[in-house]
TIDRENZA-993627 format. One record per atom (N, C-alpha, C): residue number from 1; residue in one letter; atom name; x, z, y. Coordinates in nm, 4 decimals. Atoms other than C-alpha are relative to their C-alpha. Example, Ala and Ser with C-alpha at 12.3 -4.5 7.8 and 13.67 -1.06 7.14 Angstrom:
BEGIN
i 1 aa a at N xx 0.0890 zz 0.0000 yy -0.1190;
i 1 aa a at CA xx 1.2300 zz 0.7800 yy -0.4500;
i 1 aa a at C xx 0.0900 zz 0.0000 yy 0.1200;
i 2 aa s at N xx -0.0820 zz -0.0060 yy -0.1190;
i 2 aa s at CA xx 1.3670 zz 0.7140 yy -0.1060;
i 2 aa s at C xx -0.0770 zz 0.0730 yy 0.1090;
% end
This chain:
BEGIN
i 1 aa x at N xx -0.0004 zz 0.1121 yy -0.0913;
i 1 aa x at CA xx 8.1980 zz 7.0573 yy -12.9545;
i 1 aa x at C xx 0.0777 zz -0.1142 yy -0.0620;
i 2 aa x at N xx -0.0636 zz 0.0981 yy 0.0637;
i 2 aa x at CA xx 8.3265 zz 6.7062 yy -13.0303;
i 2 aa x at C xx 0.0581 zz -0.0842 yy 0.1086;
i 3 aa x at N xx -0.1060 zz 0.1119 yy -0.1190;
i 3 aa x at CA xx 8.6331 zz 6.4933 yy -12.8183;
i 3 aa x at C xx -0.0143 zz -0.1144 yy -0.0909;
i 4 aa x at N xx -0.1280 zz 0.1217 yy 0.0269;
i 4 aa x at CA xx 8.7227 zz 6.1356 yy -12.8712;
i 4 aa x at C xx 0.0586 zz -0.0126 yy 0.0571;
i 5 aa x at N xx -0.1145 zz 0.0232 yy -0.0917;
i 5 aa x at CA xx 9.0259 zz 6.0584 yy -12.7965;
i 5 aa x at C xx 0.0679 zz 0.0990 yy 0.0866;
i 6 aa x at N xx -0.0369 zz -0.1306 yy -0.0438;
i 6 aa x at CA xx 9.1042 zz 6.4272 yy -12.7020;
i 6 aa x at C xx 0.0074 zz -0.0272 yy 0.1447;
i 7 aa x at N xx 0.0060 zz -0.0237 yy -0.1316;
i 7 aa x at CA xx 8.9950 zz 6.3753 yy -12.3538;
i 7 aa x at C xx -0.1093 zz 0.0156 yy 0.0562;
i 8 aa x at N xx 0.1264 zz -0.0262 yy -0.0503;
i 8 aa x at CA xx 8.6414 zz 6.5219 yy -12.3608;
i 8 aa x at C xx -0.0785 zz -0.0858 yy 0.0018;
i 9 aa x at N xx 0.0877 zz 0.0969 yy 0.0352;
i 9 aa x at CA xx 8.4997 zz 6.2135 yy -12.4439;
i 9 aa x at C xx -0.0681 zz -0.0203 yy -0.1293;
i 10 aa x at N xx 0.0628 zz 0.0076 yy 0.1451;
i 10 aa x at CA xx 8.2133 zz 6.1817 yy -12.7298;
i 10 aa x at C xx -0.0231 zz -0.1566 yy -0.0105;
i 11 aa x at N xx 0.0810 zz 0.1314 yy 0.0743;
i 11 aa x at CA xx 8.1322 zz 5.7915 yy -12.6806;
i 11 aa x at C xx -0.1374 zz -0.0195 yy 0.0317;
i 12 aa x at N xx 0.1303 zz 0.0015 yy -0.0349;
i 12 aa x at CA xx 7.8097 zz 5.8846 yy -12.5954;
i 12 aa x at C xx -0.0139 zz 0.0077 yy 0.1731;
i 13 aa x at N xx 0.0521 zz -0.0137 yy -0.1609;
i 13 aa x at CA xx 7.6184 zz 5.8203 yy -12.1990;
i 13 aa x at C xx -0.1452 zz 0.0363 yy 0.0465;
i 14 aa x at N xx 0.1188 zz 0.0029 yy -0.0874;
i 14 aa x at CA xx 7.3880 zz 5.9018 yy -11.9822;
i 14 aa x at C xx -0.0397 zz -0.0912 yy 0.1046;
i 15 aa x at N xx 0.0353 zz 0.1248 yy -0.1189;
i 15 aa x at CA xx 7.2265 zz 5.6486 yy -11.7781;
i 15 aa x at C xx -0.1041 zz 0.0347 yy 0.0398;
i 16 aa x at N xx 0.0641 zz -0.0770 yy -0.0057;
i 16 aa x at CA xx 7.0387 zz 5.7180 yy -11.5243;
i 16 aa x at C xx -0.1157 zz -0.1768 yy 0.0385;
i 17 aa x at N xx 0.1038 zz 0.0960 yy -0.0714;
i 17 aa x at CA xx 6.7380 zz 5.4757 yy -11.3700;
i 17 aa x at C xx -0.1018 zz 0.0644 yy 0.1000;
i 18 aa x at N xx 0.1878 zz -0.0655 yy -0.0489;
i 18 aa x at CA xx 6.4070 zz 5.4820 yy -11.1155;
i 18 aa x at C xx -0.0557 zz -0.1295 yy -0.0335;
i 19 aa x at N xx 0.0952 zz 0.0824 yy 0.0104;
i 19 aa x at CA xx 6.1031 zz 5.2977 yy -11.1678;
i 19 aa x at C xx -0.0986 zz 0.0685 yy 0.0912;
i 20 aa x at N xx 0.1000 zz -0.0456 yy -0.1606;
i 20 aa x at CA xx 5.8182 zz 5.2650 yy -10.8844;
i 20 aa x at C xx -0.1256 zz 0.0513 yy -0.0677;
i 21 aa x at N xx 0.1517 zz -0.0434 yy 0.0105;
i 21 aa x at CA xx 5.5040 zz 5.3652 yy -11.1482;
i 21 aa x at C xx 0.0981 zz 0.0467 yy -0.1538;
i 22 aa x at N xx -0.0085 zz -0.0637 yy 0.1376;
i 22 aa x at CA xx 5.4597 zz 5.5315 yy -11.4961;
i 22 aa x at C xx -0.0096 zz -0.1223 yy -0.0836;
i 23 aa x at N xx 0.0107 zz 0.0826 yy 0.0528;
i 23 aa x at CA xx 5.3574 zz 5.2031 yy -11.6365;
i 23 aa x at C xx 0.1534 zz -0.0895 yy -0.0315;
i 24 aa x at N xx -0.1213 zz 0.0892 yy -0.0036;
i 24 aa x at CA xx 5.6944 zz 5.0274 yy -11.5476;
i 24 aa x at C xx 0.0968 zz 0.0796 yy -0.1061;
i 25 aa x at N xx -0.0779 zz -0.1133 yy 0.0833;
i 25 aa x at CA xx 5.8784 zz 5.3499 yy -11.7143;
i 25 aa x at C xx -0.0265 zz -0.0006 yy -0.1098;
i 26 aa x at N xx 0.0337 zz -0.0189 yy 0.1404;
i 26 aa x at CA xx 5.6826 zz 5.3661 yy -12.0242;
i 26 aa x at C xx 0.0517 zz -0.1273 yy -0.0633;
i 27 aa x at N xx -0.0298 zz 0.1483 yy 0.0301;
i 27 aa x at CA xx 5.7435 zz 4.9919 yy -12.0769;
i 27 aa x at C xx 0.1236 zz -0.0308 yy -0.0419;
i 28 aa x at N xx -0.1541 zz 0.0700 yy 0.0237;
i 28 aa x at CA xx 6.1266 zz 4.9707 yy -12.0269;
i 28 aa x at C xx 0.0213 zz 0.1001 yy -0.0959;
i 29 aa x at N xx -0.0314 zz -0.0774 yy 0.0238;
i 29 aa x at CA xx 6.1841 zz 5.2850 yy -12.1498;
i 29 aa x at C xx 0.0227 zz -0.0206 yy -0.2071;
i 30 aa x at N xx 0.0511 zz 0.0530 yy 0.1315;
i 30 aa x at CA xx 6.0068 zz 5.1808 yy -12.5022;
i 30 aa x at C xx 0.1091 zz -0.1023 yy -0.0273;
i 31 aa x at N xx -0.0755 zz 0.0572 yy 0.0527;
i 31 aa x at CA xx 6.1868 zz 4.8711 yy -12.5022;
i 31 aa x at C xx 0.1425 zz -0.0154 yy -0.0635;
i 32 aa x at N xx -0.1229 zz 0.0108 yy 0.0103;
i 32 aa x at CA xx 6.5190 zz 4.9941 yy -12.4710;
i 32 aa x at C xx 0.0352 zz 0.0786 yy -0.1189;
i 33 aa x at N xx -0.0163 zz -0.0760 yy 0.1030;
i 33 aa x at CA xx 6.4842 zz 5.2400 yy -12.7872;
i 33 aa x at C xx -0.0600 zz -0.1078 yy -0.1090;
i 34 aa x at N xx 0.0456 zz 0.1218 yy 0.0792;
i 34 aa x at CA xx 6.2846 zz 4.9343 yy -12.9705;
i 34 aa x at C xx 0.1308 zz -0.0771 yy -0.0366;
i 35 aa x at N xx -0.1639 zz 0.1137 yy -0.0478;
i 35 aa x at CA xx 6.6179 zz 4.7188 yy -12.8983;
i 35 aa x at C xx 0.1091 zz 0.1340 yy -0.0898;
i 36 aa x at N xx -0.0949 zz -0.0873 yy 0.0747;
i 36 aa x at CA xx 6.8089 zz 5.0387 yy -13.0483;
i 36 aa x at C xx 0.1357 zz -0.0010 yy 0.1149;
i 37 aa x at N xx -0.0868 zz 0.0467 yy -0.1233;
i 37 aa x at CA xx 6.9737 zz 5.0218 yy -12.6941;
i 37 aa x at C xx 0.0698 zz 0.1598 yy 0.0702;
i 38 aa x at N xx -0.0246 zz -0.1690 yy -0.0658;
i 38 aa x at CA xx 6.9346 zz 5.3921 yy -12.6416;
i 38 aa x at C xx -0.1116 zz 0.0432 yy -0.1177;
i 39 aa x at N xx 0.0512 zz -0.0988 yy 0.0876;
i 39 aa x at CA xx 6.8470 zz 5.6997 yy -12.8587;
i 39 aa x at C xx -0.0931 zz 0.0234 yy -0.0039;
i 40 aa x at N xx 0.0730 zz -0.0677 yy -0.0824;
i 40 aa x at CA xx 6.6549 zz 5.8557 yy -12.6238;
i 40 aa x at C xx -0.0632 zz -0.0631 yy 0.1252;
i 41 aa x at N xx 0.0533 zz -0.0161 yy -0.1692;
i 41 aa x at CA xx 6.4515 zz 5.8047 yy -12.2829;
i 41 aa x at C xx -0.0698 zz 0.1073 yy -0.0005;
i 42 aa x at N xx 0.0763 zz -0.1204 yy -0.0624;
i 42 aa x at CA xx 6.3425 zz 6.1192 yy -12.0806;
i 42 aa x at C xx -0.0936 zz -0.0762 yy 0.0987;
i 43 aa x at N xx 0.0650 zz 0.0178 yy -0.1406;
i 43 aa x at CA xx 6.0648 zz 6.0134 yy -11.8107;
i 43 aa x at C xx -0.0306 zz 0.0534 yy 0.0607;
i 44 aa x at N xx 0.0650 zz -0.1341 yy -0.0471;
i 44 aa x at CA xx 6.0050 zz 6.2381 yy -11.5738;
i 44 aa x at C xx -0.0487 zz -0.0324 yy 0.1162;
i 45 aa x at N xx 0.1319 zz 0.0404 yy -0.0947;
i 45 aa x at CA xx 5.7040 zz 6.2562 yy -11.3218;
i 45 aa x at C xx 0.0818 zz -0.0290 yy 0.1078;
i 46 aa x at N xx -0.0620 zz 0.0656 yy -0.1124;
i 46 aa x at CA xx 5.7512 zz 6.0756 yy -11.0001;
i 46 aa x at C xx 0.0418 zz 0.1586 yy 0.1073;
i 47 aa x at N xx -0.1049 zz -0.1009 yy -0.1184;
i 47 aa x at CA xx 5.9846 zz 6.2616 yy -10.7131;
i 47 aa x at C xx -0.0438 zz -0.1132 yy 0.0893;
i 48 aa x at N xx -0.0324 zz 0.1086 yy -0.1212;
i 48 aa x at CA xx 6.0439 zz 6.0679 yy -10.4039;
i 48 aa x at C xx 0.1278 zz 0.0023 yy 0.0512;
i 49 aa x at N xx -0.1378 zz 0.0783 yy -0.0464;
i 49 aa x at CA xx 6.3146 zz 5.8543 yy -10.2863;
i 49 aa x at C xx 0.0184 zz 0.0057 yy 0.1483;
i 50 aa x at N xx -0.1036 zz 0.0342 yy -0.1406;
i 50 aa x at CA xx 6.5024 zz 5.8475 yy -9.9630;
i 50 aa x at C xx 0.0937 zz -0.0784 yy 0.0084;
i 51 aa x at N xx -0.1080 zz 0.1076 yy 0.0101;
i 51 aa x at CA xx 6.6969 zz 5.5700 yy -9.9047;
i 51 aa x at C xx -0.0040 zz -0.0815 yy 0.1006;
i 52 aa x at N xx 0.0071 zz 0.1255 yy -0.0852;
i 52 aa x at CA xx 6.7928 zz 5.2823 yy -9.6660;
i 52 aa x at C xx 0.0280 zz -0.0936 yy -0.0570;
i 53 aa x at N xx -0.0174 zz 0.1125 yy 0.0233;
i 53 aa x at CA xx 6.7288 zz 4.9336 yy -9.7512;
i 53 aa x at C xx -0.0398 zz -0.1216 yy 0.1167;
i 54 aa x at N xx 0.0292 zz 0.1357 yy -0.1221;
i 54 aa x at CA xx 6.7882 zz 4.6090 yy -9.5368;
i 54 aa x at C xx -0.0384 zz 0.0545 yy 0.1468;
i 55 aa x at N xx -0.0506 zz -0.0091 yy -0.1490;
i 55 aa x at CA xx 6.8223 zz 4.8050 yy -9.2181;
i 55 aa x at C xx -0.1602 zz 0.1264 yy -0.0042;
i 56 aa x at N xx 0.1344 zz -0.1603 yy -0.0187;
i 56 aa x at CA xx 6.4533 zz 5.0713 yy -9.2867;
i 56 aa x at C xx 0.0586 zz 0.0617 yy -0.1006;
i 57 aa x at N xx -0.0305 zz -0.1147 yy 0.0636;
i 57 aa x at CA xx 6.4772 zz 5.3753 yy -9.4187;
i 57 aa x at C xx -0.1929 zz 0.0565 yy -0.0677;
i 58 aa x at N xx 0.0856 zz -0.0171 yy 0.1003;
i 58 aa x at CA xx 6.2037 zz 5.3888 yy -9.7419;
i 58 aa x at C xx -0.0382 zz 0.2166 yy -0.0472;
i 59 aa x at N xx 0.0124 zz -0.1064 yy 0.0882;
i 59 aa x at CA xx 6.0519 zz 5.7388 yy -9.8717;
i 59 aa x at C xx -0.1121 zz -0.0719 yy -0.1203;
i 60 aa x at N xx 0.0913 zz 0.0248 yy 0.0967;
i 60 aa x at CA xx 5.8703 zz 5.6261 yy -10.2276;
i 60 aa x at C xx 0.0210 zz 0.0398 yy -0.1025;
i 61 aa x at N xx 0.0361 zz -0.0269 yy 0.1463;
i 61 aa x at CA xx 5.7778 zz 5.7619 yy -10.5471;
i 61 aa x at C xx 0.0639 zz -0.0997 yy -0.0830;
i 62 aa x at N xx -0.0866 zz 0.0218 yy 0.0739;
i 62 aa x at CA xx 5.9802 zz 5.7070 yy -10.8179;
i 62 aa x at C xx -0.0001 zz 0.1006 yy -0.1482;
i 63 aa x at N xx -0.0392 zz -0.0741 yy 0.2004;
i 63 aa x at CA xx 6.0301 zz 5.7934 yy -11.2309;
i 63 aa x at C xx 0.1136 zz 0.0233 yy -0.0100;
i 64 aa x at N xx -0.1331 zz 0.0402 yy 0.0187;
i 64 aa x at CA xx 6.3547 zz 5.8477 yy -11.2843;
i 64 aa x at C xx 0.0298 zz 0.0626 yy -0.1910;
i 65 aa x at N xx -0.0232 zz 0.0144 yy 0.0987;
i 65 aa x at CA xx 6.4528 zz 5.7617 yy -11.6339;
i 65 aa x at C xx 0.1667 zz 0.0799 yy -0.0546;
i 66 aa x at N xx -0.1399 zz -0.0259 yy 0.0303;
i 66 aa x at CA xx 6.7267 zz 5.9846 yy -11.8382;
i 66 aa x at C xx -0.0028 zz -0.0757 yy -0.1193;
i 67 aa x at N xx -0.0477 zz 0.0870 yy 0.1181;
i 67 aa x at CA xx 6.9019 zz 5.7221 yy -12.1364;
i 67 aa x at C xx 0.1099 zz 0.0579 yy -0.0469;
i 68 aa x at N xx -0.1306 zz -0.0277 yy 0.0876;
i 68 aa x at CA xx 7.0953 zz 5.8190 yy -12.3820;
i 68 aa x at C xx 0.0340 zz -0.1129 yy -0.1132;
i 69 aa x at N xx -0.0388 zz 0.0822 yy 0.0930;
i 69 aa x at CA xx 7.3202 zz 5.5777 yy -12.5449;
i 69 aa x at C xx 0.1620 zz 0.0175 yy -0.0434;
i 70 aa x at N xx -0.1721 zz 0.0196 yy 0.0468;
i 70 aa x at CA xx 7.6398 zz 5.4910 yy -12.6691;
i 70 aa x at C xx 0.1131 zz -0.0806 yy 0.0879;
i 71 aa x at N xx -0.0548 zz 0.0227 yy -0.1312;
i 71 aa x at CA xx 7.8942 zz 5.3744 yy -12.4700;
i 71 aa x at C xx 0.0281 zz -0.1580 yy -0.0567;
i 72 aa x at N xx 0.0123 zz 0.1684 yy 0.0119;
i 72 aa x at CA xx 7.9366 zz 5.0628 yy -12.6744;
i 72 aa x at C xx -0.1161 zz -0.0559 yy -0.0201;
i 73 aa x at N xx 0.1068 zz 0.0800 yy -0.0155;
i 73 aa x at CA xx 7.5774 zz 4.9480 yy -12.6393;
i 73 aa x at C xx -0.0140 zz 0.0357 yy 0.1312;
i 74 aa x at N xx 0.0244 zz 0.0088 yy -0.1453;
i 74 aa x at CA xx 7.6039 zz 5.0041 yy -12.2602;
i 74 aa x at C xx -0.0126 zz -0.1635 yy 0.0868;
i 75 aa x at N xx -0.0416 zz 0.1571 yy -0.0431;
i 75 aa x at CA xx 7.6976 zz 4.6388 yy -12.1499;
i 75 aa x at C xx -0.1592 zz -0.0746 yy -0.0309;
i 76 aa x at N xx 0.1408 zz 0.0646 yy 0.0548;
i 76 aa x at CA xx 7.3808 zz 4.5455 yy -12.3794;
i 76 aa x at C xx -0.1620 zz 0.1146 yy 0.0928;
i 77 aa x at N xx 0.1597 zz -0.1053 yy -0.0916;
i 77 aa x at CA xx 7.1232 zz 4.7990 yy -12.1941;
i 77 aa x at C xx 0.0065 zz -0.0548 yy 0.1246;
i 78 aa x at N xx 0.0318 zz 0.0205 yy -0.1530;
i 78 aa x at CA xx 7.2588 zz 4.7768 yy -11.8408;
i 78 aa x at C xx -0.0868 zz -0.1543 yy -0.0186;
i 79 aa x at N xx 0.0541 zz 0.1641 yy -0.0712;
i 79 aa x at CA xx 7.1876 zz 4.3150 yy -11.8742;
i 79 aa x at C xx -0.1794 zz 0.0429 yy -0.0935;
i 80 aa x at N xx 0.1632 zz -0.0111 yy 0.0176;
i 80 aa x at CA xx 6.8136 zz 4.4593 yy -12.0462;
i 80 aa x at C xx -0.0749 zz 0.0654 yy 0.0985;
i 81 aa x at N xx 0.0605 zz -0.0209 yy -0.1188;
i 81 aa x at CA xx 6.7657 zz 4.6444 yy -11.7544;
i 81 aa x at C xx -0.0202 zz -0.0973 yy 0.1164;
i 82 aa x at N xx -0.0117 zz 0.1583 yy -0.0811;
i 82 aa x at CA xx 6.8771 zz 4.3737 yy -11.5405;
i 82 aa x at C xx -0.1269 zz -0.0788 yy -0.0475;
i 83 aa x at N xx 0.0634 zz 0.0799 yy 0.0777;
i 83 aa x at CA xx 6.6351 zz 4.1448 yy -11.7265;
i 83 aa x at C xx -0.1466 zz 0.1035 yy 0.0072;
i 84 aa x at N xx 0.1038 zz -0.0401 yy -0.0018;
i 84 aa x at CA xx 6.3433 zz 4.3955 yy -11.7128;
i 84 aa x at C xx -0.0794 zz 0.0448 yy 0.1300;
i 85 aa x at N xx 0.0494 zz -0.1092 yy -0.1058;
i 85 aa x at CA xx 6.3456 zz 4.6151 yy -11.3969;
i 85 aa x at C xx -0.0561 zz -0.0923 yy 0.1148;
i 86 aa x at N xx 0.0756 zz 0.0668 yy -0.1624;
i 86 aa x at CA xx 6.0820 zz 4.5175 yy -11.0910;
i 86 aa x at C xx 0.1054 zz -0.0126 yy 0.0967;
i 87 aa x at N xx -0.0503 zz 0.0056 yy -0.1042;
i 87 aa x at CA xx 6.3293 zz 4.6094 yy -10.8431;
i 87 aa x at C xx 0.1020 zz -0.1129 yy 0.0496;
i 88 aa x at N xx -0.0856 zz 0.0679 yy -0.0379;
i 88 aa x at CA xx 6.6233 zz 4.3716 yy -10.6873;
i 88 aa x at C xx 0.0912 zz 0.0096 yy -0.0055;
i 89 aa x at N xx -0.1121 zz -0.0809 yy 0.0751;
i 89 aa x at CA xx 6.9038 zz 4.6000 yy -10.7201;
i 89 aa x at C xx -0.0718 zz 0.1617 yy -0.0153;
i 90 aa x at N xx 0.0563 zz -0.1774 yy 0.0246;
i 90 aa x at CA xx 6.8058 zz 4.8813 yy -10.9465;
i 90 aa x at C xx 0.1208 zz 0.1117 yy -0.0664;
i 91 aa x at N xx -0.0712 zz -0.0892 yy -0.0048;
i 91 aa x at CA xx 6.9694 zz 5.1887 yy -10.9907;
i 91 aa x at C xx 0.0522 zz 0.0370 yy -0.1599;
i 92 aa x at N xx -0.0773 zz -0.0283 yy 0.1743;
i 92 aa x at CA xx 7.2109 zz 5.2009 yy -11.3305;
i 92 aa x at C xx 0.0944 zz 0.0302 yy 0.0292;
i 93 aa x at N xx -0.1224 zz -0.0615 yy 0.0064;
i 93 aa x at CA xx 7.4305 zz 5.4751 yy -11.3053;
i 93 aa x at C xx 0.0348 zz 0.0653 yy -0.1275;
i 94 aa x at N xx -0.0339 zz -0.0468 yy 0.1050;
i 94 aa x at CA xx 7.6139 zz 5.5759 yy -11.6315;
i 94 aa x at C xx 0.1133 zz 0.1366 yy 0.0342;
i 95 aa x at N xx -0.0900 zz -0.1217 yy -0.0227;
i 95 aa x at CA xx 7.8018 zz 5.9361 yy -11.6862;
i 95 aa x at C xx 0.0477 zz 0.0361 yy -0.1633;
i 96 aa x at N xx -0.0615 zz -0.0638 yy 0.1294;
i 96 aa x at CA xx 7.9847 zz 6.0173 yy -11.9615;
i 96 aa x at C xx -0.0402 zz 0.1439 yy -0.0837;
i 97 aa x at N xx -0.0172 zz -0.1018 yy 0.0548;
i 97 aa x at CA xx 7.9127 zz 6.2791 yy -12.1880;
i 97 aa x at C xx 0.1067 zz 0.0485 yy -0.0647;
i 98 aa x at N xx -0.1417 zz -0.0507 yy 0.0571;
i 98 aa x at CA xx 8.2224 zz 6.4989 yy -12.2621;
i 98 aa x at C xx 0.0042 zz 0.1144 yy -0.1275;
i 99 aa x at N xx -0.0090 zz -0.0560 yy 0.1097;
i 99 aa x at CA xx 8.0931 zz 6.7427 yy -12.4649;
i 99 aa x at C xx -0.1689 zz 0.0127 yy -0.0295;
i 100 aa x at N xx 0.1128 zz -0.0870 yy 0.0237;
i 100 aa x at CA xx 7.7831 zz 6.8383 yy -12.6516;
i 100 aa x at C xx 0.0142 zz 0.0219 yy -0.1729;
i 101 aa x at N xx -0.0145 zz -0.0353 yy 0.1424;
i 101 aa x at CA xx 7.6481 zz 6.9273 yy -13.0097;
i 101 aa x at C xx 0.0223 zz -0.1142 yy -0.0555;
i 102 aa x at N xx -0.0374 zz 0.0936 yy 0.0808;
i 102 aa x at CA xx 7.7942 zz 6.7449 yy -13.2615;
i 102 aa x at C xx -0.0924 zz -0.0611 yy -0.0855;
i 103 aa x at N xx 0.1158 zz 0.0900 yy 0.1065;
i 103 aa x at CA xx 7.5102 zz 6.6278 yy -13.4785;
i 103 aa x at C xx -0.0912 zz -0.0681 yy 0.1298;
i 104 aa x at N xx 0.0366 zz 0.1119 yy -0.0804;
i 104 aa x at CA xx 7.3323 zz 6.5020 yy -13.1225;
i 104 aa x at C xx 0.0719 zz -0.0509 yy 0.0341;
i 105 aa x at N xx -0.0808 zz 0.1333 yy -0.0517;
i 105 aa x at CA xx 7.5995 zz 6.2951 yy -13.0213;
i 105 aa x at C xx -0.0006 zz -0.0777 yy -0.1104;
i 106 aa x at N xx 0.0013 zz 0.0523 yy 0.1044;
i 106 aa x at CA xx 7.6330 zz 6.1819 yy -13.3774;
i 106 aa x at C xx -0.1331 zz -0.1085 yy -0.0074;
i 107 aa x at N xx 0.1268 zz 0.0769 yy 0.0238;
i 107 aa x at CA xx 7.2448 zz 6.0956 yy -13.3715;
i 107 aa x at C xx -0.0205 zz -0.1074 yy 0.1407;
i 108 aa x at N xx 0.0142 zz 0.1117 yy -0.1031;
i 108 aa x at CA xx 7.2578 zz 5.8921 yy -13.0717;
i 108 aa x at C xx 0.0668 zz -0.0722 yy -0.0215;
i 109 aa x at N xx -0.1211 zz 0.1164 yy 0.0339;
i 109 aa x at CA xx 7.5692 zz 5.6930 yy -13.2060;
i 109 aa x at C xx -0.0768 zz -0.0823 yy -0.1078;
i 110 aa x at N xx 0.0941 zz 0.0364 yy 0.1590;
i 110 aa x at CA xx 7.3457 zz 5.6488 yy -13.5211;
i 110 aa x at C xx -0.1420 zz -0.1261 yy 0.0369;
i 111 aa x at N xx 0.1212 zz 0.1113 yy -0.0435;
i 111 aa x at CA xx 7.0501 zz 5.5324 yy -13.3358;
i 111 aa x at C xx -0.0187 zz -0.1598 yy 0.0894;
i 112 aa x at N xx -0.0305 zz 0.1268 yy -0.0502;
i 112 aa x at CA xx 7.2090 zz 5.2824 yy -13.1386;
i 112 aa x at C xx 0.1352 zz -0.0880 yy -0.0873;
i 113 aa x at N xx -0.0410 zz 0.1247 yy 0.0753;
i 113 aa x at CA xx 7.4213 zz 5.1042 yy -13.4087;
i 113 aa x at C xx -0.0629 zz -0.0861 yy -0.0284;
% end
């Protein structure tokens, strides 16, 4: 396993996203590994959402995108999401990765320099 900063931190994230079709997903998803913004995108087939917005309560289909990046090209992904995503406020939650194998954390640091 690999720490920085001996507190279970590699440097590397997970970010998560939804998108409302496959088209919107394939699109950002592409761009943000084009951009060298992230390593990786997972897309995985639509689920459905539950949520309340502006006072209704929505059930809709949804992609939800896993990103893997670096934690210093985060700042630069989240404003490309910003800048790409259909929605109004869309969903960019980042999680730290604390541990994994050392040559994939390595290759995701690699791919987003």
């Amino acid at each position: 396993m690999t720490e920085a900063s001996g507190q279970g931190r590699t440097g590397a994230l997970l970010v998560f996203t939804t998108l409302p079709d496959q088209d919107s997903a394939t699109s950002i998803a592409s761009a943000l590994v084009e951009r060298r913004l992230a390593a990786c995108v997972n897309i995985l087939p639509a689920g459905t959402s539950v949520y309340e917005w502006q006072g209704e309560i929505h059930l809709d289909p949804e992609h939800v995108l896993i990103i893997k990046c670096s934690e210093t090209r985060f700042a630069r992904l989240q404003d490309t999401l910003l800048d790409l995503h259909p929605y109004e406020l869309p969903e960019i939650v980042a999680v730290p990765i604390s541990h994994g194998l050392p040559d994939y954390i390595n290759w995701i640091k690699e791919s987003t320099s």
